[in-house]
N, C-alpha and C positions, 0 to 999 in steps of 0.2 A: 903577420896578416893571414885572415884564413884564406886557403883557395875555394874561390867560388865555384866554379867551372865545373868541380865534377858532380855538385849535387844541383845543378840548374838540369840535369840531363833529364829527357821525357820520361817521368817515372807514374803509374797508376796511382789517381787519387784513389781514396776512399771508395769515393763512388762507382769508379769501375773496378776495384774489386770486387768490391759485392754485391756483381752485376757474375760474378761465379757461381751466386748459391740461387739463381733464379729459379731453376730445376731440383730445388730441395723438395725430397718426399718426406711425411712425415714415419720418422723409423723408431716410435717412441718405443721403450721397455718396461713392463709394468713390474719387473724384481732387478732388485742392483745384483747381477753373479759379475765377478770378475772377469773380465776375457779381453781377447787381444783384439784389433782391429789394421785393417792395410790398405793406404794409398798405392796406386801407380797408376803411373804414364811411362810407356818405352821402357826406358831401363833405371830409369827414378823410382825407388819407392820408398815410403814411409811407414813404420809401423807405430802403434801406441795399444796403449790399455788404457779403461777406463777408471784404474786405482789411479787417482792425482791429475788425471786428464795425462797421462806421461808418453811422451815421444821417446819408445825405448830402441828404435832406429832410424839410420837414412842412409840407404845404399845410394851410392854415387859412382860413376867413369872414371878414370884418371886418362890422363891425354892419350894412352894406347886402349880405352874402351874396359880396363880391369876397375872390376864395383870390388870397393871396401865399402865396409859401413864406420863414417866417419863421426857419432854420439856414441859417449862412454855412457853404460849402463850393464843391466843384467840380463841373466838366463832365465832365470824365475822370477813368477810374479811375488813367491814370497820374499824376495830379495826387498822387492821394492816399497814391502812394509814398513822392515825395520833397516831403512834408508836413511841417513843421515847427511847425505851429501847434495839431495834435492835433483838427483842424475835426472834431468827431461820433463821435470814436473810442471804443473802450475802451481805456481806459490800463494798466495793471499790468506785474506782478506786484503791485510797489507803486507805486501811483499818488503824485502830489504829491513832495517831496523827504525824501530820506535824508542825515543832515549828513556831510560828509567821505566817504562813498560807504561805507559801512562800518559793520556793526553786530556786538555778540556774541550769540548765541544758546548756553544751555547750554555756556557758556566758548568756545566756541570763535569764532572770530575771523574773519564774512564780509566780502571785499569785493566789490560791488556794482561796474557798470558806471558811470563816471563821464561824465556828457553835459550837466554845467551848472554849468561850473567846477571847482572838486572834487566837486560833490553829485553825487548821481543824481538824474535827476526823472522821473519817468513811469513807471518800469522800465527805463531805462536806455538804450545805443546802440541797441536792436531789443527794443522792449518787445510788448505785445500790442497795439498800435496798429500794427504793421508789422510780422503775421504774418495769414498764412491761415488764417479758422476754417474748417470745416466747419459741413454747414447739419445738424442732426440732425431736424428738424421744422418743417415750414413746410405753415400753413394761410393762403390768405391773405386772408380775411374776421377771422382769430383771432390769427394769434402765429409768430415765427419763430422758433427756436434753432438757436444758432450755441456750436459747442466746439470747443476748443484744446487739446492736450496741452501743458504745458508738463515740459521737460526737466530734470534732476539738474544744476544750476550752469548752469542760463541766466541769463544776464547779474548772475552770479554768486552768485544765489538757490540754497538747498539745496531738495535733494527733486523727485519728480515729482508734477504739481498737474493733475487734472483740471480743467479751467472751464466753464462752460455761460454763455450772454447769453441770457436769451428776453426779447423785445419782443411785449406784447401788446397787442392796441388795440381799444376799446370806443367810445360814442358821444360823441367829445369828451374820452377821455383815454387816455393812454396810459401802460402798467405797463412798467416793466423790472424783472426780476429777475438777477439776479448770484451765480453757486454758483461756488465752488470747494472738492472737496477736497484734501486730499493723501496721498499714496498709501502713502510708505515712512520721511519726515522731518517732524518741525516745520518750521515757514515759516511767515513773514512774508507776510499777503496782505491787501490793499486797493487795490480796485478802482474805478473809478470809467469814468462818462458824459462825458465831455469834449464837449459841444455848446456851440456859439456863438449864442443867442437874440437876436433883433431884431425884434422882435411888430410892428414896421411894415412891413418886409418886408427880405428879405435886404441890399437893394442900397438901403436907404433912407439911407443915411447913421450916424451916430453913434446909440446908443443915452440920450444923458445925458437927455434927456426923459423918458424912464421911466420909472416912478415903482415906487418896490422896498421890501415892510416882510420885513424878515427876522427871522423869532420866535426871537431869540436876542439876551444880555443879555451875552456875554462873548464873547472870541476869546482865539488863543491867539498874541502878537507875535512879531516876526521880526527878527532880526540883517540886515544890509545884502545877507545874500547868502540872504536871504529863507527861513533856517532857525529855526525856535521857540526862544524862549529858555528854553524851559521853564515860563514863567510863564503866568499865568492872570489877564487884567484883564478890568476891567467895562469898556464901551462909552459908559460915561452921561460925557455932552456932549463927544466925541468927534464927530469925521467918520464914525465908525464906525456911529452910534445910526441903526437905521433899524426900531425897535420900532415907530414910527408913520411910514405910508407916507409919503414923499419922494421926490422928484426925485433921480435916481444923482448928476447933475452941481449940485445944489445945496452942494454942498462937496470937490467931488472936488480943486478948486482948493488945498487945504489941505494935500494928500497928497502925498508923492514920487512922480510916474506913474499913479495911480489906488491902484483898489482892488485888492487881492491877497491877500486874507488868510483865515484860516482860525475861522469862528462856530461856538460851542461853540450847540449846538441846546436849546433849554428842555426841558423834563421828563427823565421818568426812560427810560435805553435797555431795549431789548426788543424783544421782536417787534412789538409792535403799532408800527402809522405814526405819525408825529408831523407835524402842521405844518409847514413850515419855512419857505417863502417863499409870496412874490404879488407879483406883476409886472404891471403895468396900462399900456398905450400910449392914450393918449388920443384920437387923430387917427383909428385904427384900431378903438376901443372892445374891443381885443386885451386878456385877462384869462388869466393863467398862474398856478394853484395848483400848490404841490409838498408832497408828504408823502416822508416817507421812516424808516426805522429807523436811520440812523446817527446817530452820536454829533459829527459835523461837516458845514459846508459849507463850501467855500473859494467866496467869492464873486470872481472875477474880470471885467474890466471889457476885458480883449483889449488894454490896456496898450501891448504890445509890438508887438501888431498895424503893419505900415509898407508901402502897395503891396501887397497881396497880391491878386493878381489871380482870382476866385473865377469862381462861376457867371452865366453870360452877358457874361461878360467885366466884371463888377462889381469894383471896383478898392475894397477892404477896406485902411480905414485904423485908425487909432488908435480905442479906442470905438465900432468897427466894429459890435459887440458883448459880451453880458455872459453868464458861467458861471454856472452853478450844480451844483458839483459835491459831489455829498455821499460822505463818505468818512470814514474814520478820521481821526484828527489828525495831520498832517503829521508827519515823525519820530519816529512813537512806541516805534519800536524803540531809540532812543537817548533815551527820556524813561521812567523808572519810571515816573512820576505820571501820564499819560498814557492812557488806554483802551488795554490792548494789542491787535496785530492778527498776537500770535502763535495760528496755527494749527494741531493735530497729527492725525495720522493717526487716523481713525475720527470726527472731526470733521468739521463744514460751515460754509464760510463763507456766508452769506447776506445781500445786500445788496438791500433792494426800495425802488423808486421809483416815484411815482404823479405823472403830470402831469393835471390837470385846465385844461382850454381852452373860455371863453365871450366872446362878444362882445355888449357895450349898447351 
């Protein structure tokens, strides 16, 4: 049975968080150049760039007051060109995979950018992880936004889709919010934060010590080539079960490669935030809550991760690091049953995330 108790706790709806960008000036830019951008509060802070919208830091305290920066990522921006592992980006159109690169909408018959076999994953060969946003607003004691237009059959998506990312950062947490409309067609859109978390520090090693409860009683399984079967199982006594906090690498041994898969989130969807993880590093007394309104998280475990050589020359291997990406349910354009993540014109997508960070 899941425990209720810990996501009934008073958490900010929708509405009061985006009662943080009240005081948005506009910071538009009339040329896309490359450049970095930085949150802080106290001793919190967060950096990104506007290639991918990417979060390529987040210094944080550990219980004696020492900041590591706990997201794996790089030194340069041209690292995060020819980036393959999606370190801190925004993912879409459609984030996670589409099966066979192809879906129908209203009969008619799209196909998608295919970059993971036959699937699509992320949005495709040049998704929104490898495009220049624009910065429209940036305070930086408060919040940055960063928008993209996207184009009529980019990476074989219908329609022109406005998008907006604003990261906003308070005392020890920090909000993203995720809009896209679209402008002139339906479309398919789900978005997602692709960050690599390591609460001991980036370049600490393996994440399997960490201990992870994920408020979620079902997922949604996958075929070998890591597309939903459509079904809908429970978790109970499973590798999966991590209703009560656990160690990641207490059974990870069980699994083909790690974890990769996609947690149907407890309660009911809506605006308001829901629970959804806690992540706790012991060593570091490092404490990461996440709320969010989606109807998923794909928990990943960096799996694939082999040599990847990040910041200060940190040499990212397997378990390097762990996702937590909330999102729609992977394929749900090719799944009825599914939450859909079709969009239409005079509609808003909204996807809001709340990270809460403390150290004992």
């Amino acid at each position: 049975m899941v425990k209720k108790t810990s996501s009934s706790l008073h958490v900010p709806s929708v509405s009061v968080l985006m009662v943080l960008l009240c005081c948005c000036v506009d910071y538009s830019l009339c040329e896309k150049k490359i450049k970095t951008y930085k949150l802080t509060r106290g001793n919190f802070s967060v950096t990104f760039t506007n290639y991918g919208a990417v979060m390529t830091s987040l210094l944080l305290p550990d219980r004696h007051g020492k900041q590591d920066d706990v997201v794996l990522g790089f030194d340069s921006l041209d690292s995060y060109k020819n980036d393959t592992t999606y370190f801190g980006a925004i993912v879409g159109r459609v984030a996670n995979r589409i099966g066979g690169a192809q879906f129908k909408l209203n009969g008619q018959l799209y196909k998608t950018s295919p970059n993971d076999g036959y699937n699509t994953l992320h949005g495709g060969t040049k998704g929104f992880s490898d495009v220049i946003w624009s910065v429209q607003s940036y305070v930086p004691t408060s919040h940055i936004t960063f928008k993209y237009d996207s184009f009529d059959g980019e990476e074989g998506f219908p329609g022109n889709v406005t998008v907006k990312v604003t990261y906003m950062i308070g005392k020890n947490i920090l909000g993203v919010k995720m809009e896209a409309k679209p402008l002139n067609k339906p479309t398919p859109i789900n978005l997602a934060l692709h960050t690599y978390w390591n609460l001991r520090s980036h370049n600490s090693g393996d994440i399997l010590s960490h201990k992870i409860q994920l408020l979620a009683d079902k997922i949604t399984p996958v075929d070998d080539t890591l597309i939903p079967t459509g079904e809908i199982t429970s978790i109970a006594g499973t590798p999966y079960d991590f209703l009560e906090p656990r160690e990641i690498g207490s059974r990870i041994h069980e699994l083909p490669g790690g974890y990769d898969i996609n947690y149907i989130i407890d309660g009911p969807i809506g605006k308001h935030l829901r629970k959804t993880a806690v992540v706790t590093e012991d060593v570091t007394g490092r404490k990461m809550e996440l709320w969010t309104n989606q109807p998923g998280v794909q928990f990943y475990t960096s799996n694939m991760l082999k040599r990847v050589v990040g910041k200060g020359k940190a040499v990212y291997g397997k378990y390097g690091g762990l996702c937590l990406e909330t999102q729609g349910f992977p394929d749900s354009v090719n799944h009825k049953n599914f939450p859909t993540q079709i969009v239409n014109p005079g509609e808003t997508y909204l996807h809001v995330m709340l990270f809460r960070f403390t150290a004992h």
